[in-house]
C-alpha positions in Angstrom: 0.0 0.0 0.0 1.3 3.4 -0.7 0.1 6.4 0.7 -1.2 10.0 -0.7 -2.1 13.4 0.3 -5.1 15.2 -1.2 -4.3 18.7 -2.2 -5.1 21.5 -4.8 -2.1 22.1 -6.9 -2.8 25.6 -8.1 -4.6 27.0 -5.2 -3.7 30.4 -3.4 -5.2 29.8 -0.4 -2.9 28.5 2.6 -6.0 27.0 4.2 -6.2 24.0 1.6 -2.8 23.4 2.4 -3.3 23.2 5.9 -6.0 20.9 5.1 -4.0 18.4 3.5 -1.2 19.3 5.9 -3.2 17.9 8.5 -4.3 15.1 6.6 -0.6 14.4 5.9 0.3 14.2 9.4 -1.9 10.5 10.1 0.1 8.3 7.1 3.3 6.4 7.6 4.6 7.9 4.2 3.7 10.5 1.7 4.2 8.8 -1.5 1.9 10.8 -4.0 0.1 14.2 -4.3 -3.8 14.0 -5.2 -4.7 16.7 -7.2 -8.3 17.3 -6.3 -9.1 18.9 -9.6 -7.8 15.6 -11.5 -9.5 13.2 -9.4 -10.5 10.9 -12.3 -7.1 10.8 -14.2 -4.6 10.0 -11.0 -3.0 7.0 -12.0 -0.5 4.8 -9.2 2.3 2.7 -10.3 1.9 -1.2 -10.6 -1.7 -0.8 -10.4 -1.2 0.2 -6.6 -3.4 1.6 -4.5 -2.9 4.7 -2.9 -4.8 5.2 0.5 -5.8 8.6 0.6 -7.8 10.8 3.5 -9.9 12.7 1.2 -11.5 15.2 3.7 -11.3 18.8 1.2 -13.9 21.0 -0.1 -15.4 19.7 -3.4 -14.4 21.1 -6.1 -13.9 23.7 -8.9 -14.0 21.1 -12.0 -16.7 19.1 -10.9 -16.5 17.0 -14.4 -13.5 15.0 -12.9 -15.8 12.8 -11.2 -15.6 10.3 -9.9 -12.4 9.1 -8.2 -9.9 6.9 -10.2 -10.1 3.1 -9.1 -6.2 3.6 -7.6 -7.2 5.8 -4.5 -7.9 3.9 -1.6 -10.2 6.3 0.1 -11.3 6.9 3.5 -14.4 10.0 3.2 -14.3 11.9 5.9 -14.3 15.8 6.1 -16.3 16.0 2.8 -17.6 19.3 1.5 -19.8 20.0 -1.7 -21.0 23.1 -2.9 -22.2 25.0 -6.2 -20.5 27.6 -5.4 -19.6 28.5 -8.6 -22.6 28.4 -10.7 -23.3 31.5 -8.0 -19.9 32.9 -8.6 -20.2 31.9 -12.3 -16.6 30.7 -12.3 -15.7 27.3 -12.7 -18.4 24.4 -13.9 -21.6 25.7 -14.2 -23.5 23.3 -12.6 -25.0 22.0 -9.0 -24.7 18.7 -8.5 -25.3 16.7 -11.0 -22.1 15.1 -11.2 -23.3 13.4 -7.8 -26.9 12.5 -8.9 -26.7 9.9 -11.4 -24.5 7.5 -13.5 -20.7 7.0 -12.3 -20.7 9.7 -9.9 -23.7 8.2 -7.8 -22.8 4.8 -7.9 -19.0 5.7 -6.5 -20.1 7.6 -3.6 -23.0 4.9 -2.8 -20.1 2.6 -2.8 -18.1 4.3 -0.5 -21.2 5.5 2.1 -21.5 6.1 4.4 -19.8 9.5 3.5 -18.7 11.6 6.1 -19.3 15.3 6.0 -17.8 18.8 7.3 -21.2 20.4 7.3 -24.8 19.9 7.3 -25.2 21.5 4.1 -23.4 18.5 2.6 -25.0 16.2 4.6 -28.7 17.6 3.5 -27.3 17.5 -0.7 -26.7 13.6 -0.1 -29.8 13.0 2.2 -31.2 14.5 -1.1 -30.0 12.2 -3.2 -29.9 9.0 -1.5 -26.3 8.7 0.2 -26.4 7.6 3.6 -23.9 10.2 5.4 -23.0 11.7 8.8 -21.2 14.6 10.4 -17.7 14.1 11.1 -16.1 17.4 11.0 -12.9 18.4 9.6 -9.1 17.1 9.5 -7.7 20.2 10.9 -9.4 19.5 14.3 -6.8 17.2 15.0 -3.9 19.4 14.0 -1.4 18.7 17.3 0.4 21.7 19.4 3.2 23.1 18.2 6.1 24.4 20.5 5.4 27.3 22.9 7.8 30.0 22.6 7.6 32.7 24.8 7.8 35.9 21.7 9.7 38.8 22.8 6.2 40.9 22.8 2.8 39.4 23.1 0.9 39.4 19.7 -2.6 39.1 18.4 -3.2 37.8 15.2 -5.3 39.3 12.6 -5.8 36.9 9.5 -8.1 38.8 6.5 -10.2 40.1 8.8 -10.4 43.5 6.3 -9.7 46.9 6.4 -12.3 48.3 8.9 -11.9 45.8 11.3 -8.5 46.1 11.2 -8.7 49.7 11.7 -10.9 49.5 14.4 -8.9 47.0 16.4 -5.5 49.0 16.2 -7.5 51.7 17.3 -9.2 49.4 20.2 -5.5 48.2 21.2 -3.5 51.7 21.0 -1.7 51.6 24.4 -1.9 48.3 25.1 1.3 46.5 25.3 0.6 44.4 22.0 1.6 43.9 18.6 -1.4 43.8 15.8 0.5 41.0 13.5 -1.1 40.8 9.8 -0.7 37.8 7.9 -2.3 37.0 4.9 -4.6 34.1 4.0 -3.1 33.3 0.6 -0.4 33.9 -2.1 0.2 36.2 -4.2 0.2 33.8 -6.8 -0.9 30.2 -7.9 1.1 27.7 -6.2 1.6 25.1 -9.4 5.2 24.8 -9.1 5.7 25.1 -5.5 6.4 21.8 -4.1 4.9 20.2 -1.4 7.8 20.4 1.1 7.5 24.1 0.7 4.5 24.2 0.9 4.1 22.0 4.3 7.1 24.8 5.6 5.2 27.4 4.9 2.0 25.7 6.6 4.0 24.8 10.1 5.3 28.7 10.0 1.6 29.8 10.3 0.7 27.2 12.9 3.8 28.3 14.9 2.6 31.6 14.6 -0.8 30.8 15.7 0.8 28.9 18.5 2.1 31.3 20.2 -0.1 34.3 19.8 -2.0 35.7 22.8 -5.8 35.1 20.1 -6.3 35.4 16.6 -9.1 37.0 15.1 -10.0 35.7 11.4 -12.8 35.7 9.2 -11.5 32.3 7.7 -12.6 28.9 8.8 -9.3 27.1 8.3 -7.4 29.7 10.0 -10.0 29.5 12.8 -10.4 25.7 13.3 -6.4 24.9 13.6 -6.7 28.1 16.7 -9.4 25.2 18.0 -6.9 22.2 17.8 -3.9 24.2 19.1 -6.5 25.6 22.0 -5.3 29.4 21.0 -8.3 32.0 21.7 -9.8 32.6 18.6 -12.7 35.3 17.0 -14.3 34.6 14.4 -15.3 37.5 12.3 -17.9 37.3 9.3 -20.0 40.2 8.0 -22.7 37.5 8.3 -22.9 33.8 8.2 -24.7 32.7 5.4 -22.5 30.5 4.2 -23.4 27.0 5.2 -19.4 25.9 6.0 -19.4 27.5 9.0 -22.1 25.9 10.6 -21.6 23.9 13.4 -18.4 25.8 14.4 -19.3 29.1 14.2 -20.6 27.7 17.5 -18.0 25.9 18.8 -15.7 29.0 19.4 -16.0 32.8 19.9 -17.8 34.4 16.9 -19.2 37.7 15.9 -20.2 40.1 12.9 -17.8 42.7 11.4 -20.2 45.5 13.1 -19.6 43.9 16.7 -16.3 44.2 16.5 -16.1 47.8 15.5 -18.1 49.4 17.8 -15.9 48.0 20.4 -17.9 45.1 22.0 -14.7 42.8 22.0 -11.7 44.6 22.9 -11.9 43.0 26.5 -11.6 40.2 24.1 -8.7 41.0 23.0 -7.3 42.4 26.2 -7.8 39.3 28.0 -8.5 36.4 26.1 -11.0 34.0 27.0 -10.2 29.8 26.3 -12.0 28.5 23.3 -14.9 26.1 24.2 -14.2 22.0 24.0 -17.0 20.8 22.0 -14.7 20.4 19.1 -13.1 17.6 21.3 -15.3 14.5 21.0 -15.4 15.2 17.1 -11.4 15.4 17.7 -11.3 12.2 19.1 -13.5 10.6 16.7 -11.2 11.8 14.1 -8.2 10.5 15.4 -9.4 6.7 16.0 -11.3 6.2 12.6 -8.3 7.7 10.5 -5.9 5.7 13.2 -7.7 2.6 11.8 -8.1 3.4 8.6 -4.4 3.3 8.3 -4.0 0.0 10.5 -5.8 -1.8 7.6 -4.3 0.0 4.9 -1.0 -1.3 6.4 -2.2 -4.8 6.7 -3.9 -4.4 2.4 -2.3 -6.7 0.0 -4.2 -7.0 -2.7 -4.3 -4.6 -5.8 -6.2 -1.4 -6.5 -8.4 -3.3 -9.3 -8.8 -5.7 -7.0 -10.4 -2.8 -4.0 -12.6 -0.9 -6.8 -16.4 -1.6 -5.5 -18.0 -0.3 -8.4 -18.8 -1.9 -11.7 -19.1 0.9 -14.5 -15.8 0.9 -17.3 -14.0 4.0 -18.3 -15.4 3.9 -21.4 -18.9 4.1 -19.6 -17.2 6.9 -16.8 -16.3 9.2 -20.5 -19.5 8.9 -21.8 -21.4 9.8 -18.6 -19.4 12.8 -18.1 -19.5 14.1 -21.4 -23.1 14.0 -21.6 -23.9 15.3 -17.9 -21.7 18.4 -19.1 -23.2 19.1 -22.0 -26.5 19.0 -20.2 -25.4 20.9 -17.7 -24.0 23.6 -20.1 -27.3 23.3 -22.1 -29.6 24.4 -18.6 -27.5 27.0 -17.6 -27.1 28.7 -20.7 -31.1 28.0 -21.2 -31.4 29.8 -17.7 -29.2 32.6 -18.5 -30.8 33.4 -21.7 -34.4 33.5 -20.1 -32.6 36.1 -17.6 -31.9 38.5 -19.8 -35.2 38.1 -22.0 -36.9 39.0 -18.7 -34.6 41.7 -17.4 -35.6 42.9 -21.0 -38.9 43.1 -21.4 -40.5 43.3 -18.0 -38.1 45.4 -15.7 -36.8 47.9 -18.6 -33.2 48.1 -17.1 -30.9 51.0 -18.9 -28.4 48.4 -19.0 -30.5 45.9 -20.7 -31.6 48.4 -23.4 -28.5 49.1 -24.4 -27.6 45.6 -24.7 -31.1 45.4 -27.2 -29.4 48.3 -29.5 -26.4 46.4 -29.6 -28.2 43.6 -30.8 -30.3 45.5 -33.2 -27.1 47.0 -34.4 -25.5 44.2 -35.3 -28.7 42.5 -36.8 -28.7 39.9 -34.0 -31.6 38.0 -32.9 -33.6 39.8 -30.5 -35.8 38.5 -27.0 -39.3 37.7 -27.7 -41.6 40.2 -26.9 -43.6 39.4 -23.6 -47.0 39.2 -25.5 -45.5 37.4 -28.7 -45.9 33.9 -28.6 -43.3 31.7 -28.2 
């Protein structure tokens, strides 16, 4: 059996490293890295399989689903989200790519799935994939060493410019330094390796370690404060987002607003301990992943000899062609009946001129609302 580590090769964002950081730190050896965006195309050596912790936030090219036959995976940690048919970046679609064909049957093979949040956990109730919560990876993230820093320090991770403002003006007097770090690169991290990467990880958790509290708006900056029990604040202008739900509530959290007008500079003063609840999800964590590995250790058979699903490739290309075409086909359908609307029934300026355009170029034009169609 060899071993991988799940990660997003071109991502700016530390916190999907410190994912897979975490993730790293349970296998005897890292002997591959997973892309996440090439799920379908990872191929082992010698037909190995490659046990893999695959707890990430699902994903920007959702049409490399599902999983190649060599992962050996354990699902914990699992996130899913459309994100970007709302950000209209990456695939256009929701989930189809879990509904039906290839997709369905793998994860149906593999239940039940565990989840980060109970967003997740509702989409597969939806479809028919038994699930429950487990949490994420980076709850079990171990302490790093306490070194007393020259000058106590509070951490501020991309918690914007107001805020910031507000709590340098909150703090002026105190005996503290306001240390800024950012969330992410500068750049795409394609050609950084992983041993840089993991460096730069341990840097930021040795920087968490030791701070008096951190105050962040970002969940994976946040959830690692849990593990190494440093006070944190979580800071949103709101919380609509379903990935912070349980653990909004399972440590200090507020809104942008709060924290302006001043309510938590005592906060910041003197710190308060996090709350434990994070603990028995903690401990779960650690003994299913511990024996998840045991077995992996004692696995001797071949990775086409682990698959538990039946479909070909041949089967998996012609599934996922045709689910992206329908996918493409229904959200350009939707997107076309947006702008016929915005048209005709709410007049917008912007809209008009986009008509003239048209007319200009002798395009076809929207269907007027008492034409038939």
């Amino acid at each position: 059996m060899k071993y991988g580590v799940l990660w997003r090769k071109t991502t700016k964002n530390i916190g999907d490293d410190m994912q897979s950081y975490a993730a790293s730190l349970f296998l005897p050896s890292v002997d591959y890295m997973v892309d996440i965006e090439e799920l379908d195309s990872f191929v082992a050596e010698d037909d190995e399989p490659v046990a893999t912790i695959m707890s990430a936030w699902y994903m920007w090219h959702k049409w490399n689903w599902p999983p190649t036959k060599s992962l050996y995976p354990m699902w914990l940690g699992f996130h899913y989200d459309d994100l970007q048919r709302a950000r209209k970046r990456g695939m256009p679609c929701h989930f189809e790519y879990l509904e039906s064909g290839p997709g369905f049957e793998y994860l149906k093979a593999y239940e039940p799935i565990g989840c980060r949040d109970p967003y997740t956990m509702e989409q597969l109730d939806r479809i028919g994939i038994k699930n429950y919560f487990s949490a994420c990876v980076t709850l079990t993230l171990p302490k790093r060493p306490i070194v007393k820093p020259e000058k106590e320090y509070i951490v501020c991770n991309d918690v914007g410019k107001k805020v910031l403002k507000a709590i340098k003006k909150q703090l002026k007097g105190q005996d503290v330094e306001i240390k800024v770090i950012p969330p992410t690169r500068k750049v795409p991290s394609t050609d950084m390796p992983w041993e840089e990467r993991k460096k730069e990880v341990e840097d930021y958790l040795d920087i968490y370690q030791n701070a008096k509290c951190v105050i962040t708006k970002r969940l994976h900056c946040a959830l690692p404060c849990l593990a190494l029990e440093t006070p944190v604040l979580l800071v949103r202008k709101n919380f609509d987002s379903p990935r912070f739900a349980p653990y909004k509530d399972w440590m200090k959290s507020t809104t942008q607003d709060r924290v302006i007008a001043g309510e938590f500079k005592s906060f910041m003063i003197n710190p308060e301990p996090n709350p434990t609840t994070y603990l028995e999800y903690r401990d779960s964590i650690n003994k299913a992943v511990t024996e998840f590995i045991d077995n992996a250790k004692k696995e001797t058979r071949k990775a086409s000899e682990l698959v538990r699903t039946s479909y070909t490739p041949e089967e998996v290309m012609k599934w996922q062609n045709e689910t992206m075409k329908m996918t493409l086909h229904n959200f350009h359908k939707e997107e076309h009946i947006d702008i016929w609307e915005l048209a005709w029934y709410h007049n917008s300026n912007v809209i008009s001129k986009y008509i003239k355009w048209r007319k200009k170029l002798g395009m076809e034009l929207p269907p007027n609302k008492d034409d038939e169609v």
